[in-house]
Structure formats: C-alpha cells, structure tokens
C-alpha positions as a Python dict, from the first residue, in 0.01 Angstrom:
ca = {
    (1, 'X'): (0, 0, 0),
    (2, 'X'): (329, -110, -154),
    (3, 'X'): (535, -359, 22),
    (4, 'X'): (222, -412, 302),
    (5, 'X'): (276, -787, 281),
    (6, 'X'): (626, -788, 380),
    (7, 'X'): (619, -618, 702),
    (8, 'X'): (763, -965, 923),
    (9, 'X'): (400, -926, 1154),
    (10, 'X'): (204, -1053, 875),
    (11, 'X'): (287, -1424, 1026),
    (12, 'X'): (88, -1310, 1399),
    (13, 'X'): (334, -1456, 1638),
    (14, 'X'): (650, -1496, 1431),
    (15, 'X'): (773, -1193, 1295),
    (16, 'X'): (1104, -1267, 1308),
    (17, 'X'): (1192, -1567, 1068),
    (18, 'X'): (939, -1456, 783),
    (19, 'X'): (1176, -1442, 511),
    (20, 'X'): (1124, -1627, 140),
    (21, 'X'): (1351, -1862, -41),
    (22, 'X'): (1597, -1824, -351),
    (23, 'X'): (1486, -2001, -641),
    (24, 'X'): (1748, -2241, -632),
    (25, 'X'): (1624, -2600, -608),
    (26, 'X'): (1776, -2703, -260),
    (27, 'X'): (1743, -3089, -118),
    (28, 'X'): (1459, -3197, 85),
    (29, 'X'): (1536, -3250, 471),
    (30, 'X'): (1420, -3548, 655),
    (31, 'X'): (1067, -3470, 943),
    (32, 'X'): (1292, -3558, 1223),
    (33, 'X'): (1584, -3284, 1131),
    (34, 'X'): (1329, -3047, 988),
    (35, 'X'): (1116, -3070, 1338),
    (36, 'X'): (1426, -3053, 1547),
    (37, 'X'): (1573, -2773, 1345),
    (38, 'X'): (1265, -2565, 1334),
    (39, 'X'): (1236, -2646, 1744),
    (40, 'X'): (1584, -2548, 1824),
    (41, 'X'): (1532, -2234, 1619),
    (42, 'X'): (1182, -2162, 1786),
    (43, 'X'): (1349, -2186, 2156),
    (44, 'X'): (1630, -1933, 2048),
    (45, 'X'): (1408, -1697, 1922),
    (46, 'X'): (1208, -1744, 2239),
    (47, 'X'): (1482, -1708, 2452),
    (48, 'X'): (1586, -1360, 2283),
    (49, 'X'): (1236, -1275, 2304),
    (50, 'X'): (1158, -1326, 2645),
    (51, 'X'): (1509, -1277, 2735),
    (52, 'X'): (1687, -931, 2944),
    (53, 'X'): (1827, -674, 2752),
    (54, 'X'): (1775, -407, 2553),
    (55, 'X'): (1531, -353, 2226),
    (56, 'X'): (1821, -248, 2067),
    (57, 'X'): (2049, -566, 2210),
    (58, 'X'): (1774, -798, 2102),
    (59, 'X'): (1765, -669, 1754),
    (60, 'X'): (2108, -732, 1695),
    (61, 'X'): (2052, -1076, 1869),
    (62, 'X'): (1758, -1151, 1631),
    (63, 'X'): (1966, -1045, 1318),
    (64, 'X'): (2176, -1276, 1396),
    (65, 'X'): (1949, -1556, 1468),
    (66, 'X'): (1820, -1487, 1125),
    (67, 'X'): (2117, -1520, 935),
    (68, 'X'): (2195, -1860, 1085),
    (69, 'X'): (1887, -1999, 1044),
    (70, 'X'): (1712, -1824, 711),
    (71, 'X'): (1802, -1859, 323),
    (72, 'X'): (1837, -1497, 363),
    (73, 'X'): (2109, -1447, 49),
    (74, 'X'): (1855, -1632, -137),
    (75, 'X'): (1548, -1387, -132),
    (76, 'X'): (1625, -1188, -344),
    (77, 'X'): (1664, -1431, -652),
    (78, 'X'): (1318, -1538, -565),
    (79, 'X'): (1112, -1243, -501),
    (80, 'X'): (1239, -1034, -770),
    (81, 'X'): (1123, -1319, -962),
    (82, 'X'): (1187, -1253, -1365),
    (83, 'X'): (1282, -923, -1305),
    (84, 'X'): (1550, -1056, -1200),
    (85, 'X'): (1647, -1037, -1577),
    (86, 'X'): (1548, -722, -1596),
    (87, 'X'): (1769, -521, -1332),
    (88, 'X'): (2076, -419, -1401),
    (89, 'X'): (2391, -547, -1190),
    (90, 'X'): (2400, -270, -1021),
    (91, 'X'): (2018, -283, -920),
    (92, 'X'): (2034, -618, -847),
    (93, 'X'): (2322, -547, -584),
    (94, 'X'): (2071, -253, -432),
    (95, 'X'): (1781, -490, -404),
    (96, 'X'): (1971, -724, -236),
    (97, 'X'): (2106, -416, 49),
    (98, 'X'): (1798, -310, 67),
    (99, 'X'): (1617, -633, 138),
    (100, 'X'): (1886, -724, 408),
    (101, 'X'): (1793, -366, 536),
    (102, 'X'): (1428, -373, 524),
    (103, 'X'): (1441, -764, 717),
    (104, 'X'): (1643, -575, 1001),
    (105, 'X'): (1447, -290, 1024),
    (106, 'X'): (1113, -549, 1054),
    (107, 'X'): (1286, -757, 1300),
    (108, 'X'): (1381, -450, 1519),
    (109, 'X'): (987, -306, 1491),
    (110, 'X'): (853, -653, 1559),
    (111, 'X'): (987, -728, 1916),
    (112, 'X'): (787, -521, 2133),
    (113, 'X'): (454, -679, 2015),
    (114, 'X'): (620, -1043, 2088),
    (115, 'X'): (710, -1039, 2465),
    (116, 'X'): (602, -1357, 2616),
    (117, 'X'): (591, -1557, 2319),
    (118, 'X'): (569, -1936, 2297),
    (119, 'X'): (645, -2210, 2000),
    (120, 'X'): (495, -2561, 2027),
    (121, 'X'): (681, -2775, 1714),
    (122, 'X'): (364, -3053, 1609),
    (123, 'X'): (507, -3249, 1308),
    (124, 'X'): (629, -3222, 945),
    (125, 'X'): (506, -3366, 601),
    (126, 'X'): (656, -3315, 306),
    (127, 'X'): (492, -3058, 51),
    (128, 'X'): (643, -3073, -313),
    (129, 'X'): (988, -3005, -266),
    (130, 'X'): (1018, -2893, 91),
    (131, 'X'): (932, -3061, 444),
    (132, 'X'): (716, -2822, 600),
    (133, 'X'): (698, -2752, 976),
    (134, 'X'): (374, -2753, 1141),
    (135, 'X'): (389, -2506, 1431),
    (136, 'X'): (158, -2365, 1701),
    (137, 'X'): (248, -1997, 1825),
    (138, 'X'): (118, -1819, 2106),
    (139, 'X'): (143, -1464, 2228),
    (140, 'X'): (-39, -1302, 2516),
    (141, 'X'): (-406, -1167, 2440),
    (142, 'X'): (-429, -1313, 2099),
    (143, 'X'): (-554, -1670, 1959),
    (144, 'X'): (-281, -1907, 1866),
    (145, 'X'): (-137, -1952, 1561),
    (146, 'X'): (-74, -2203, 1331),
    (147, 'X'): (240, -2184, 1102),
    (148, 'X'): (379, -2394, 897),
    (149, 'X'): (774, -2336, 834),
    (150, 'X'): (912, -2481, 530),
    (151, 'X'): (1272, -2597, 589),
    (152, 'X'): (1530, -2689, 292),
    (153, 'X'): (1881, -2778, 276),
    (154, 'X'): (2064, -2512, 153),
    (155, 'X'): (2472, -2523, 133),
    (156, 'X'): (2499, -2881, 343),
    (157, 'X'): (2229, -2731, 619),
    (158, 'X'): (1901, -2716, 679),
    (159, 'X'): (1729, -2340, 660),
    (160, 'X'): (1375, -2162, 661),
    (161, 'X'): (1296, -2094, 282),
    (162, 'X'): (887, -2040, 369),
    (163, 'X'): (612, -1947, 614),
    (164, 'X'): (250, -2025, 543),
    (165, 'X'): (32, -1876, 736),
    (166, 'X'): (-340, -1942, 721),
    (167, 'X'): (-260, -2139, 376),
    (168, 'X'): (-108, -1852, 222),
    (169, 'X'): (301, -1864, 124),
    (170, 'X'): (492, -1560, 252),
    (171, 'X'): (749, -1604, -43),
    (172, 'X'): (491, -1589, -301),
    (173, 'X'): (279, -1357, -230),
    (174, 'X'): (594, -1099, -169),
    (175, 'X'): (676, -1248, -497),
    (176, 'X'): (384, -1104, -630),
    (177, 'X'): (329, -763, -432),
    (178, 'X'): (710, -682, -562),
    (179, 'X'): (619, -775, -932),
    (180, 'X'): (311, -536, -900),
    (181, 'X'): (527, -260, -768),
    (182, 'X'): (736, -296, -1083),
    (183, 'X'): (416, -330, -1324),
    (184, 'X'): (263, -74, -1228),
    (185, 'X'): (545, 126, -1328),
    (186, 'X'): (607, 30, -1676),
    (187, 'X'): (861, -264, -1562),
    (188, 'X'): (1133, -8, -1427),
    (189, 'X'): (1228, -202, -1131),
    (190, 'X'): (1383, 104, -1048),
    (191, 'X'): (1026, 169, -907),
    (192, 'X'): (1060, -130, -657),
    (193, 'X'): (1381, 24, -524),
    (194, 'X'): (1182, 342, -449),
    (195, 'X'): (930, 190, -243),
    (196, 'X'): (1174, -11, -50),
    (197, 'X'): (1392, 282, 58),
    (198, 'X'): (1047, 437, 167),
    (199, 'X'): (969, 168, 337),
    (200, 'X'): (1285, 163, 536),
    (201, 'X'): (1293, 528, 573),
    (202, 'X'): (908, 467, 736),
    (203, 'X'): (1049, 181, 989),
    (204, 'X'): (1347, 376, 1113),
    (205, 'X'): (1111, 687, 1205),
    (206, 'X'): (1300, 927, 966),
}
C-alpha cells in the first residue's frame, strides 16, 4: 500500500522520467526550449528503449539519461515536504540514498513493459510557474497517452520537475503518499525510511 504511487509505471508509457521537483523556486523556460528539450529527451529515451543491448545495459543507460535530464537532487526537498524539518541530518542524507535507489530500481523494472515505445511532443503552455509539455505516448497493445511534462530551469538548464498524468501531479501526490507514511506513524519519519528500504528490497527480488 505504501509507496504504490511512486512505482515510475504509474505515468503508462513513461516510466522512466517520473520523478518530482525540489521546492526551490526555479525560472520558467520559454515553449520553444521547453518543447525541444522535452523532444530531445523523449527520442533518447526512445532510442535506449528500443535500442540493442542488455536489460541490465539499458538500465544503466536510463540512469543516466535521468540524471541529465531530471531535478533528481531536488526530490527529496519536495516530497518529504515539512518533514523535511523534522528528520534529522542524518535521515535526511538516507532519504535522499534511498530515493536515488528506489528511482533506479523503478527504472530497471520498467523497461521490459516499454519495448517499442513512441513520444509525439504537441505544444507547451505555461501553468503557474512552470511551462508544461504536452505529450502523446504510445506503447504496443495499449491506448495512448497523454502526459504533460513540466520543465523548469534549474542551475542555468532546463529539467523535468513534473508529470501529470490524467490531471493528476506525480510530485504531489508522492508528496502526499510519503506524508501519510510518516502520519500514520506518529510523525517518525523514521517510518518512511522503513517502507522505502522495503520497497527496494521488493524491486531487487531479495
């Protein structure tokens, strides 16, 4: 039950780049680098995707991809939300491992179901502080899918900070499945910790 929102499938044909933005206000990209930033990043992904190699290859490929093109180091500060005031140092250094770890173990699980895969960049409109993506992504025997990537600059470039899917934020509603993890524990995000390691432990078939 825990965590079941932030398994990278959630966004039907693009596992991959699901990954939610710091809360650090970042500066608002222009449509035409947004569009050719999120189409650039589409036709890697494809390419890894559709690509030769191993699973194991492409996962490392993917991780990569990732870390170019995501806020990744920013996740953390926005998920964990005010708990962030809450953790210690030390946890706050875990739940930043074990989100990096949890994102590569997701990527690695995800690329099987995702052979074939196509990206089809529409346009981009601005949404309160962030030019959003609008994207159409199709994978063999299911419907396409429409989802909107949310693209900020973040230290001088332009990264993924957002997927909505279906209406519905990615970033927020981890936001809020993590802060229930920790509620329903008494606020110990200690708790949160737990469930990620499980989580992990789950993924990587131990």
């Amino acid at each position: 039950m825990y965590l079941r929102r932030y398994i990278l499938g959630a966004a039907a044909a693009a596992p991959m780049l699901v990954a939610m933005a710091g809360a650090a206000r970042a500066d608002v990209v222009s449509p035409d680098v947004a569009k050719a930033f999120i189409a650039q990043s589409g036709k890697q992904l494809v390419t890894i995707v559709n690509g030769p190699g191993t699973e194991a290859q492409k996962g490392v490929a993917l991780r990569q991809l990732v870390n170019q093109i995501v806020a990744v180091d920013k996740v953390g500060n926005y998920v964990l939300g005010r708990y962030i005031n809450v953790a210690t140092p030390d946890q706050q250094q875990q739940f930043q491992a074990l989100f990096h770890q949890l994102l590569s173990y997701n990527i690695t699980y995800q690329i099987n179901a995702y052979q074939g895969v196509t990206f089809t960049v529409n346009g981009a409109a601005q949404q309160g502080n962030d030019m959003v993506v609008d994207t159409t992504i199709t994978t063999p025997g299911k419907a396409p899918a429409d989802v909107g990537w949310a693209v900020d600059e973040v230290g001088g470039q332009p990264k993924i900070i957002d997927v909505i899917v279906a209406g519905t934020s990615l970033r927020i509603t981890t936001r809020n499945d993590y802060a229930s993890v920790i509620a329903d524990h008494g606020g110990q995000v200690s708790a949160l910790l737990t469930a990620m390691k499980g989580q992990i432990s789950k993924l990587s078939g131990q």
